[in-house]
N, C-alpha and C positions, 0 to 999 in steps of 0.2 A: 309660244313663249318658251323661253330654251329652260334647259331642267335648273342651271343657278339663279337664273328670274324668278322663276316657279317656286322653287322651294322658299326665297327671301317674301315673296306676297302671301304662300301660305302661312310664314312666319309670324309677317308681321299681320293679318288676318285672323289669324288662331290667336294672336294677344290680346286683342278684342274680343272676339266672341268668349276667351276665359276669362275674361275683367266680367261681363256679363254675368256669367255664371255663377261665380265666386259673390258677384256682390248679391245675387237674387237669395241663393244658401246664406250669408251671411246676416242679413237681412230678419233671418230667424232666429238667430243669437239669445240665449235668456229668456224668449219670453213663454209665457204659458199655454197649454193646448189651446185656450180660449185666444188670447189675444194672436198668435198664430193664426188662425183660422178667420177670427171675428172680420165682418164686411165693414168696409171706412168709407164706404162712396155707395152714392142711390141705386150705383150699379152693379154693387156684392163685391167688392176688389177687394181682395186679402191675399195678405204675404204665402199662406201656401197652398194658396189657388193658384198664384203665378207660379210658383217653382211646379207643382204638375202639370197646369200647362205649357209649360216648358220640354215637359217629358214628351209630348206631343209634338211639337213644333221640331223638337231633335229628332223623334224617332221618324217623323214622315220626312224631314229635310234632306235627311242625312241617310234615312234607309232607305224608305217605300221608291222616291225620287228614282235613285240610284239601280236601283232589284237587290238592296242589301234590307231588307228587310229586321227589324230588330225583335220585332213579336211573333211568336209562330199563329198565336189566337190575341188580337190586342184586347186589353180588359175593355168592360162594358162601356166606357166612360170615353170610349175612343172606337168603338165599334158605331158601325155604320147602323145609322137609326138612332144612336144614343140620341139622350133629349138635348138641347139646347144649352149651352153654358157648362154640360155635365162636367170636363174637362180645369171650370176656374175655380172648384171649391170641394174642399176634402168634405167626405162625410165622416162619423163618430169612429167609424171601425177601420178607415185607412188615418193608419198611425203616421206622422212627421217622417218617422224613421225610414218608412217603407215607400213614402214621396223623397225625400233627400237622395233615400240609399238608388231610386229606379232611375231619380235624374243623374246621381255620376253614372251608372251604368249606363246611361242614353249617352251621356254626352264622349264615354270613354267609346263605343259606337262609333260614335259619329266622329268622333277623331283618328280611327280605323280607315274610316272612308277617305277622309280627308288624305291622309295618307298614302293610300292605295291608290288614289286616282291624279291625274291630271287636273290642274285648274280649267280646261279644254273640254273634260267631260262630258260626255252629254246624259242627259237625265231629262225623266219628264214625270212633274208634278201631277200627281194623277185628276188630284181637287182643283186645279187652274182652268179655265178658259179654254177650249181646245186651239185657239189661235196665240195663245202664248205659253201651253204647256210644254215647249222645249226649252231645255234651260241648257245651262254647264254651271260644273261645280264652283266656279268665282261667282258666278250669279248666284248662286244657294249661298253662298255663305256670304256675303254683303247682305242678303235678303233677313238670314237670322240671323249678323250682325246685329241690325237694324231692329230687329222684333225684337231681339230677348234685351237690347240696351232702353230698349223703349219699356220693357216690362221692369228691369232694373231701377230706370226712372220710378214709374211707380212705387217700386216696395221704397225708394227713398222717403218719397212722401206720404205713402201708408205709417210706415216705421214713425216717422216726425209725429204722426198723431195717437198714437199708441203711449209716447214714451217720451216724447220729443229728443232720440237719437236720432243723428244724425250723419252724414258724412260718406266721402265715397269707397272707401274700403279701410279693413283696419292700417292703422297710424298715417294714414292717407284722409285729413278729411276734406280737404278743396274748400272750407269754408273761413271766413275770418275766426280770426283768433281774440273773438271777447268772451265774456263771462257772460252770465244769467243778464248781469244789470246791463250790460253792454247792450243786450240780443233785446231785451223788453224795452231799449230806449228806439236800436232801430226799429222795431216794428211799429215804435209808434209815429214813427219818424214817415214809416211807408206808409202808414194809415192816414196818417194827416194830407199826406199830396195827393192821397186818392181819392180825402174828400174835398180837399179844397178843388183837384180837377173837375169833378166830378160834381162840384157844385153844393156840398155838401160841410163845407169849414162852417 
């Protein structure tokens, strides 16, 4: 790819992955340590379990990948052997602050790399398959395109159950434009076709 292709894909690339970013931090806006944290799904998803997990998914993407390594010792919660899920869910004594502040720090990182390198790159994800651990840097960043737009999704619809905010960034919300009575007539509107499909009117 010549270097003005290169720099226009990283461009428009990096605009995504930061719409990502911005909406997962946003996402935290007002609410309290508790509703920050609290689990909305049988499976513990909470808005700043994602933004940490995030720290993770930047720092191996975008460092370990590369030999840019972001951690000199990664915390427990990202070290090898850590238990299961440790990564989706802050505990009492990691404070918001110090999840928000590690994820700009990750992703300011990672956009270092981005930088630095060729969309050409090569890189090899250490935790992948040995039959697909070679990548290049346009394959890493479509790939966490993809994951942290997908964890984005989520905090939309965690957020909705919290608080019912909603929307895809500020003065940005992608949704119609009705009021309370507006949204409670369609949802009854979508309830209805679901029972009548469903066998249920």
């Amino acid at each position: 790819m010549n270097e003005p292709a290169d720099a226009k894909a990283k461009s428009d690339l990096l605009r995504y992955l930061q719409a990502a970013r911005e909406a997962l931090v946003w996402k935290l806006d007002g609410l309290s340590e508790y509703d920050a944290r609290r689990p909305l799904t049988p499976t513990g998803t909470n808005l700043l379990g994602l933004v940490k997990h995030a720290v993770g998914v930047e720092t191996g993407y975008f460092g370990d990948t590369f030999g840019r390594p972001f951690f000199d010792v990664p915390p427990p919660w990202l070290a090898a052997g850590a238990e299961d899920n440790a990564d989706m869910w802050a505990t009492p004594d990691e404070s918001r602050e110090e999840i928000v502040d590690l994820f700009r720090r990750a992703w300011a990182h990672s956009d270092e790399t981005i930088a630095a390198l060729p969309l050409d790159a090569a890189g090899a994800v250490p935790w992948w398959p040995e039959e697909r651990r070679a990548v290049t840097l346009h394959q890493v960043l479509v790939h966490v395109i993809s994951d942290l737009q997908r964890h984005a999704g989520h905090a939309d619809i965690v957020r909705e159950l919290i608080d019912g905010a909603a929307g895809l960034r500020p003065g940005a919300a992608s949704l119609a434009a009705g009021d309370r009575a507006w949204w409670e007539a369609y949802h009854r509107r979508v309830e209805d076709a679901a029972r009548e499909a469903g066998g249920r009117a």
